[in-house]
C-alpha positions as CSV (number, residue, x, y, z in Angstrom):
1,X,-55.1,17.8,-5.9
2,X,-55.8,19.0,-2.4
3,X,-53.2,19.2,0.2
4,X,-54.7,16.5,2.9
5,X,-53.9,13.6,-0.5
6,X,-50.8,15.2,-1.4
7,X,-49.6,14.5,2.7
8,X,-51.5,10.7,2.7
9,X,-48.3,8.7,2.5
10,X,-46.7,8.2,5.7
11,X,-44.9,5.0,5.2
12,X,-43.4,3.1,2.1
13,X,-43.9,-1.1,1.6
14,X,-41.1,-3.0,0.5
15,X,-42.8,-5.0,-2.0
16,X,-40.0,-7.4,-3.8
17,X,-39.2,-9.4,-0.4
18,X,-39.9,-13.4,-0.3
19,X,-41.8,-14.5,2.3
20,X,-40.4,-16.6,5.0
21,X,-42.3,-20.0,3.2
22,X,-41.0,-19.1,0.2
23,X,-37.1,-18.7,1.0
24,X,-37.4,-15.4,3.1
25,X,-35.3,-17.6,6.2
26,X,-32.9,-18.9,3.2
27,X,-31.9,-15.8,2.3
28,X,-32.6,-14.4,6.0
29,X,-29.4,-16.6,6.8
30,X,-27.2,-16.2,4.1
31,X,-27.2,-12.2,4.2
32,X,-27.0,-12.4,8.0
33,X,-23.8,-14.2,7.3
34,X,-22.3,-12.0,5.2
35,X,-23.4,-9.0,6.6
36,X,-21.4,-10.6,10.2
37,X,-18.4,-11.4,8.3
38,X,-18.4,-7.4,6.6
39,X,-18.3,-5.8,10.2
40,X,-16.2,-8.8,11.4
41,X,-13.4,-8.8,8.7
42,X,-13.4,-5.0,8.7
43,X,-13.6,-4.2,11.9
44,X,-10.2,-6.6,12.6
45,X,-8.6,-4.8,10.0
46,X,-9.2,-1.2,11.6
47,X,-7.9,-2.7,15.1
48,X,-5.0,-3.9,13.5
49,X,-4.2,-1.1,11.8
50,X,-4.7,0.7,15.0
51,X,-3.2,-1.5,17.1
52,X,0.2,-2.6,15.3
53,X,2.9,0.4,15.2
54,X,4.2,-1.2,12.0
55,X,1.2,-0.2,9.9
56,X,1.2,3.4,11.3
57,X,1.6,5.0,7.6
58,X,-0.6,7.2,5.7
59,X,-1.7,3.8,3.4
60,X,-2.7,1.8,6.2
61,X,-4.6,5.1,7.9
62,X,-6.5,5.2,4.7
63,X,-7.5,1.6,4.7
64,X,-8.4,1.5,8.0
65,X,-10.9,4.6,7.4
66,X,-11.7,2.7,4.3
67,X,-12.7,-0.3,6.5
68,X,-14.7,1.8,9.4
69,X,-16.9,3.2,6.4
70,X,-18.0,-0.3,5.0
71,X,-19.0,-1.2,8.3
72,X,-21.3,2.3,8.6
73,X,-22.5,1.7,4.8
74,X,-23.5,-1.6,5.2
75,X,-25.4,-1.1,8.2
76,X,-27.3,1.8,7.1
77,X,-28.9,-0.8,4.6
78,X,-28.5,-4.9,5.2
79,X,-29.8,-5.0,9.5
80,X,-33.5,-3.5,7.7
81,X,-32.8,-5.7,4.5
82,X,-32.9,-8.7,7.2
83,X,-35.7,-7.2,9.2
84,X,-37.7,-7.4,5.8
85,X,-36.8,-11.1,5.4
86,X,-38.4,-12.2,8.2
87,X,-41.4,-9.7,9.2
88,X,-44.4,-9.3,7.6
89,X,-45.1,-5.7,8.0
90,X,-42.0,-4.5,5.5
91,X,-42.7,-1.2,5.9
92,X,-40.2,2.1,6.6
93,X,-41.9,5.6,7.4
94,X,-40.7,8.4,5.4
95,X,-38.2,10.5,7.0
96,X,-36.8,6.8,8.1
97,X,-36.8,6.1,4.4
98,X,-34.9,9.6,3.4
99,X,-32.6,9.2,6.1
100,X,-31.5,5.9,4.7
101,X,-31.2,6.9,1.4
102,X,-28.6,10.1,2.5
103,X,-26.4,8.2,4.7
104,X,-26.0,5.2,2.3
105,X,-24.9,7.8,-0.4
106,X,-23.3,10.1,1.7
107,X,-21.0,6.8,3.4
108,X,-20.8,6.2,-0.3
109,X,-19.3,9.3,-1.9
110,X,-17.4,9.4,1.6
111,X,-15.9,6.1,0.1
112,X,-15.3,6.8,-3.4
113,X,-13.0,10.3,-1.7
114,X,-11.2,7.8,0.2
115,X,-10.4,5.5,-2.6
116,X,-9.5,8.5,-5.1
117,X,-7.0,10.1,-2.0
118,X,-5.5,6.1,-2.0
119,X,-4.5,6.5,-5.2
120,X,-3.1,9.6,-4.8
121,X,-1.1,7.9,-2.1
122,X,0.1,5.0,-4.1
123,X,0.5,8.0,-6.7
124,X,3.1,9.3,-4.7
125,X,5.1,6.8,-3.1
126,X,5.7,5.0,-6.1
127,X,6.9,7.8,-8.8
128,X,7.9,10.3,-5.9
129,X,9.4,8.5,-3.3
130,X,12.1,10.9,-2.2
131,X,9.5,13.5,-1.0
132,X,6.6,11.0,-0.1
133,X,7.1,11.9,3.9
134,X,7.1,15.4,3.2
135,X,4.5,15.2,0.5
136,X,2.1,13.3,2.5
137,X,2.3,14.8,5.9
138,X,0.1,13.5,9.1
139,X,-1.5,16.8,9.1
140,X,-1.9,16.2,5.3
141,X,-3.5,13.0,6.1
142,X,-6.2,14.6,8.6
143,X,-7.2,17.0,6.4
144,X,-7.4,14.7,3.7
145,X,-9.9,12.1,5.5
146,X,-11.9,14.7,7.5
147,X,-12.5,16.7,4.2
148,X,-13.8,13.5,2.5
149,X,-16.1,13.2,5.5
150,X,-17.5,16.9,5.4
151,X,-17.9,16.8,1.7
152,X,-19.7,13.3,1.7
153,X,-22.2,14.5,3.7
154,X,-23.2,18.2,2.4
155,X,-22.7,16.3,-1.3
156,X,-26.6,15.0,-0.8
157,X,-28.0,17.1,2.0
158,X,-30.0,19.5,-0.9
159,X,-31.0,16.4,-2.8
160,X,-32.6,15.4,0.6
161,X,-33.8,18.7,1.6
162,X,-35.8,18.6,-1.3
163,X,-37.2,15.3,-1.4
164,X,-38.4,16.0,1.8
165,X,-40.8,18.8,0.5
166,X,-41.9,16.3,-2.7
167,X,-45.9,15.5,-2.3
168,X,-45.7,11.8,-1.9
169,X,-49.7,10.5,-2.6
170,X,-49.7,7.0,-3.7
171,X,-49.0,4.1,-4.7
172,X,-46.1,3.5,-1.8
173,X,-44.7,0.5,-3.2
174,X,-40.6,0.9,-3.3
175,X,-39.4,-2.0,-6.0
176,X,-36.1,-2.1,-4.5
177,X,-34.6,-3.9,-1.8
178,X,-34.2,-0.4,0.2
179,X,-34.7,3.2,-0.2
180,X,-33.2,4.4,-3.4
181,X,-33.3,8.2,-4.9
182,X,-34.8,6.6,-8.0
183,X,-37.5,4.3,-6.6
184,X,-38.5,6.8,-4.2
185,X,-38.8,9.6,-7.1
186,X,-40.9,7.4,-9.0
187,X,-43.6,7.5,-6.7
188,X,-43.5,11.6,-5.7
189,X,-47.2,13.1,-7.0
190,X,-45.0,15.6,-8.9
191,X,-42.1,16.6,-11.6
192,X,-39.3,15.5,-10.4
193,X,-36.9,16.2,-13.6
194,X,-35.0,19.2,-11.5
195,X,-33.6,15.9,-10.1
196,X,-31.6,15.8,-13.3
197,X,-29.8,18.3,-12.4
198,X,-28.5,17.1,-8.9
199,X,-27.8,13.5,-10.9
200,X,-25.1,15.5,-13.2
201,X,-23.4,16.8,-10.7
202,X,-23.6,13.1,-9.0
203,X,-22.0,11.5,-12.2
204,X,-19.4,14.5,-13.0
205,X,-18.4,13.7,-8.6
206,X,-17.9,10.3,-10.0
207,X,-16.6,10.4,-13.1
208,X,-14.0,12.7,-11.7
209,X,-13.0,10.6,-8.7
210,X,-12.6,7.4,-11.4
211,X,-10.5,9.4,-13.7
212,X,-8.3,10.8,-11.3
213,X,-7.5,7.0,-10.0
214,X,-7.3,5.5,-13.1
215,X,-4.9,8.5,-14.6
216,X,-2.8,7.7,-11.1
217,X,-2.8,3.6,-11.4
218,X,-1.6,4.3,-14.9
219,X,1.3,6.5,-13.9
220,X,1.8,4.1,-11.5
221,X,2.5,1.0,-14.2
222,X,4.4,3.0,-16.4
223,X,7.3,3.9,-13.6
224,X,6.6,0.4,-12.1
225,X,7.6,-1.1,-15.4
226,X,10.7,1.0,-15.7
227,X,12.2,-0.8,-12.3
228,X,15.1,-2.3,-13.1
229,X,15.1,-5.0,-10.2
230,X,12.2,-7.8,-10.8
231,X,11.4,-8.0,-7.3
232,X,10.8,-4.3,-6.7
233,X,8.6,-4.2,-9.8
234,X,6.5,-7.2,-7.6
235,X,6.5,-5.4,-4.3
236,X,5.6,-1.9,-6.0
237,X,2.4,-3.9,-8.1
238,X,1.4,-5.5,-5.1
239,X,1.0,-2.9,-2.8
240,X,-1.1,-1.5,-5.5
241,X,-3.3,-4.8,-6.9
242,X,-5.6,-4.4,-3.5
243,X,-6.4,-1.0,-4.1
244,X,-7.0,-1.7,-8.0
245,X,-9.6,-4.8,-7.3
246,X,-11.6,-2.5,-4.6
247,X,-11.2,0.3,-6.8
248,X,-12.6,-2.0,-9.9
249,X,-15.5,-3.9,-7.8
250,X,-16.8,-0.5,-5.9
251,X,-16.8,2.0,-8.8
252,X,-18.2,-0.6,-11.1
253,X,-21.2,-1.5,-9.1
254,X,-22.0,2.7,-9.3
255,X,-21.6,2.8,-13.0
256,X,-24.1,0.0,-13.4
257,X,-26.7,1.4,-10.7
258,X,-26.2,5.1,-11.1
259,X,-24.9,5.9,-14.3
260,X,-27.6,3.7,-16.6
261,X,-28.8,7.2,-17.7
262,X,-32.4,6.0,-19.7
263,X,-31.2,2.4,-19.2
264,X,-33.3,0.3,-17.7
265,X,-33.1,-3.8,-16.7
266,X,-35.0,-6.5,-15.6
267,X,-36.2,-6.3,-12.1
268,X,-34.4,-9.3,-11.1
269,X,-31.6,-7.6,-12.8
270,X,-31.7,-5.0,-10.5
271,X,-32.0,-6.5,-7.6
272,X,-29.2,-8.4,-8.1
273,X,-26.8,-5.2,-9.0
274,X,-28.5,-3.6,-5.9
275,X,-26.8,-6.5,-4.0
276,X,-23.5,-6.5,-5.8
277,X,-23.1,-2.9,-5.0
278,X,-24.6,-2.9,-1.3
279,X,-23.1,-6.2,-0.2
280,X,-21.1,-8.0,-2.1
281,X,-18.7,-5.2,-3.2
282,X,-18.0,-4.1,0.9
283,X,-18.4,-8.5,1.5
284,X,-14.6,-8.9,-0.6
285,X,-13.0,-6.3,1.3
286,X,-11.7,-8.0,4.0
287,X,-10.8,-10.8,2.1
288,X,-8.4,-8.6,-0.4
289,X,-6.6,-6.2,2.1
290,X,-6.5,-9.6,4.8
291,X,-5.4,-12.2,2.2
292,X,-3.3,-10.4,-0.5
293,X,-1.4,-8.3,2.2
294,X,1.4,-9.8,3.9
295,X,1.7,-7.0,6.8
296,X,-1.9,-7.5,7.6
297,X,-2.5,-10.8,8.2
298,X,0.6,-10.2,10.1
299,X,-0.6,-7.5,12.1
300,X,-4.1,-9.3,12.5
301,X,-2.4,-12.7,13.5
302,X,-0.2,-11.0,16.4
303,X,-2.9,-8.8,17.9
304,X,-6.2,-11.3,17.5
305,X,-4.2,-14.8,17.7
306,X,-1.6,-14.0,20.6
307,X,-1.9,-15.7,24.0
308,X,-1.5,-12.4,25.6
309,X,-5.0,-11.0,24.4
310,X,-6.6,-13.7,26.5
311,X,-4.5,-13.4,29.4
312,X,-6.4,-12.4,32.6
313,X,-5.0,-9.0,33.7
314,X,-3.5,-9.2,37.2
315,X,-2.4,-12.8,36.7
């Protein structure tokens, strides 16, 4: 194959979008909706985190970093997801299309480093509580959330690097509702099994970050259910359910999109776990940490719903 076919795709076509006169607006609206209420509901809970002295703690920190990245994930993928909907062009050029697919999983392995350090968190304060301040120091804090960052984003950045150099020569048809490492792979003009590889190291990052949690949540229930006192055996599980029902809804939307192995589903089936892991996963986590949380909605009543935030300054 000669080199001026190997370089003929310039652009990938979205190809599993309705058209707007068959439910395209329907579905325009709906996701435009939720996608408003993600950056909405999260974006309150960073200010009042921020804002509100009382929920100046390493747990709220992490929660408010938690919330700041579901804003950035989501809107690497759902504002072209609704450009789709309603244009008939559905097209994304190729470097636009790599540059979506490293900062959805870089935000996303940035994620899954905050959740595992959350637990570590909860880890702490529950079974060591006596040595939690010194344990988990502001300066431990920083280090924690800017190395989650760094590694987040060098994680995929040779994954990428090489995709970039992949011959990509037709068809250019992604069956997905964005760029994805696997539909894009499909349609390189090349082997692409050193890709294996790269996936392993994906799914050990993964499996690791799950098992660390799930050892810590453990520990956690088995000193929470030595509490003498009822109540404090409540307050220690509640502060702890939240992070358990993210924990549960974000890391089990990655095992059923990225660790299938040779599975394979329906491609309505997909779509729809492409959506549970893309929007509806960040789309609950407002409502948890908002509802279930006494201190937020606290904080988010005093700073949003207070007379003084709408007072005119120099009145």
């Amino acid at each position: 194959m000669d080199k001026e076919n190997q370089t003929k795709v310039t652009e990938f076509y979205f190809s599993d979008f309705p058209q707007l006169e068959s439910g395209g607006l329907l579905f325009f609206i709906l996701l435009l909706c939720i996608y408003m209420f993600i950056v909405v509901g999260n974006s309150m809970i960073f200010l009042a985190v921020q804002l509100d002295v009382h929920l100046h703690n390493p747990m709220y920190s992490f929660i408010s970093i938690f919330s700041f990245l579901e804003i950035c994930y989501t809107t690497v993928t759902i504002p072209r997801m609704l450009y789709n909907l309603v244009s008939t062009e559905k097209t994304i050029s190729f470097i636009g299309c790599l540059l979506q697919i490293y900062f959805f999983h870089s935000f996303g392995v940035t994620e899954s480093l905050v959740l595992t350090i959350m637990a570590i968190d909860r880890y702490v304060a529950i079974c060591n509580p006596l040595r939690y301040a010194i344990i988990i120091s502001p300066q431990l804090c920083t280090q924690l959330s800017t190395g989650s960052f760094i590694l987040g984003f060098l994680m995929l950045l040779p994954e990428i690097v090489w995709i970039s150099t992949l011959p990509f020569c037709g068809p250019n048809h992604i069956h997905q509702l964005f760029c994805d490492l696997e539909p894009v792979l499909l349609l390189a003009c090349t082997d692409t099994s050193m890709i294996l590889v790269e996936d392993v190291i994906h799914a050990i990052s993964i499996l690791t970050c799950v098992s660390i949690i799930t050892l810590s949540y453990l520990r956690i229930i088995t000193v929470v259910l030595r509490f003498p006192s009822g109540e404090s055996r409540q307050k220690a599980f509640s502060t702890c359910t939240a992070h358990i029902t993210i924990f549960l809804l974000f890391f089990g939307s990655v095992a059923l999109m990225y660790l299938r192995f040779s599975v394979t589903f329906q491609p309505l089936l997909e779509k729809i776990i492409a959506l549970m892991f893309a929007v509806l996963a960040p789309f609950f986590n407002p409502i948890i940490y908002s509802l279930r949380n006494k201190d937020m909605k606290d904080a988010i009543k005093k700073i949003f719903c207070s007379q003084k935030i709408f007072t005119i300054s120099g009145s």
